[in-house]
C-alpha positions in Angstrom: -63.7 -74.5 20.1 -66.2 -74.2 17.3 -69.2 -75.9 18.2 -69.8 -77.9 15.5 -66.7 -79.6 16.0 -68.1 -79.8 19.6 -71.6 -81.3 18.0 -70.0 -83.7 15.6 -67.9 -85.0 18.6 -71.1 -85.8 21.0 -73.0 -87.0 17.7 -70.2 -89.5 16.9 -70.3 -91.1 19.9 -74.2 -91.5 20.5 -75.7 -94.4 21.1 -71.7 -95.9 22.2 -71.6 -98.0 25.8 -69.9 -98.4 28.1 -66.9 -100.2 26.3 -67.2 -98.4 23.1 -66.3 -94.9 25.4 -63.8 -96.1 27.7 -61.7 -98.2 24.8 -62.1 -94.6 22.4 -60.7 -92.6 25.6 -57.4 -95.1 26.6 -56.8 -95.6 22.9 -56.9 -91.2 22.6 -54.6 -91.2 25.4 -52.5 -93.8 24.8 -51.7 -92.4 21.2 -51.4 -89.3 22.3 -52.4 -88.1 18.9 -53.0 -83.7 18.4 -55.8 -84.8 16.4 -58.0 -86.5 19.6 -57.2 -83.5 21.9 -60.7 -82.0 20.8 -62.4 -85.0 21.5 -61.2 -85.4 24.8 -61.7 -81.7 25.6 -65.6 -82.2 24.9 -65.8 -85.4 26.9 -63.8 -83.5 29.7 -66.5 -80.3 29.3 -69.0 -83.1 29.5 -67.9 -84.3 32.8 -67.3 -80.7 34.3 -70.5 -80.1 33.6 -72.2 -82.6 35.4 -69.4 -82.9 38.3 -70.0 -81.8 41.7 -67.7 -79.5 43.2 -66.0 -82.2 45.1 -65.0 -84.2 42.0 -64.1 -80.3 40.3 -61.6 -80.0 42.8 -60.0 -83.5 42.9 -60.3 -83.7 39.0 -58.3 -80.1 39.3 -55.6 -81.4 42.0 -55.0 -84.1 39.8 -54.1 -81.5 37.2 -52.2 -79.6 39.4 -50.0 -82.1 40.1 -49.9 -84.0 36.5 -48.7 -80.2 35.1 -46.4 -79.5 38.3 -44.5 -83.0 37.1 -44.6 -81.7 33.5 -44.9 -83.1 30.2 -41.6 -85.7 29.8 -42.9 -87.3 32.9 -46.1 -88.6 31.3 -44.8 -90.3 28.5 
């Protein structure tokens, strides 16, 4: 990803609570818009980042298993 798409992403969002985040992320999923994909891939980078290995691995069976059901099952 070109990292100033990854800048403007983190830039955009400084300064957002709590609310402001978590309303940005369910309304990115629930659209399930192509354009948001980026943004969640940053915040997602974000939170691998700073995870321990413990949440790595849950966060990764979760994956697992979302991508073992495959895509018609999430919508």
């Amino acid at each position: 990803m070109d990292t100033n798409i990854r800048h403007h992403i983190i830039n955009n969002f400084q300064g957002d609570d709590f609310h402001t985040l978590k309303r940005a992320i369910d309304e990115a999923v629930k659209e399930q818009d192509e354009y948001t994909l980026p943004g969640l891939g940053v915040f997602f980078e974000l939170v691998w980042e700073n995870a321990n290995q413990e949440f790595k691995n849950e966060m990764i069976e979760i994956i697992r298993k979302r991508v073992k059901k495959g895509l018609d099952q999430t919508i």
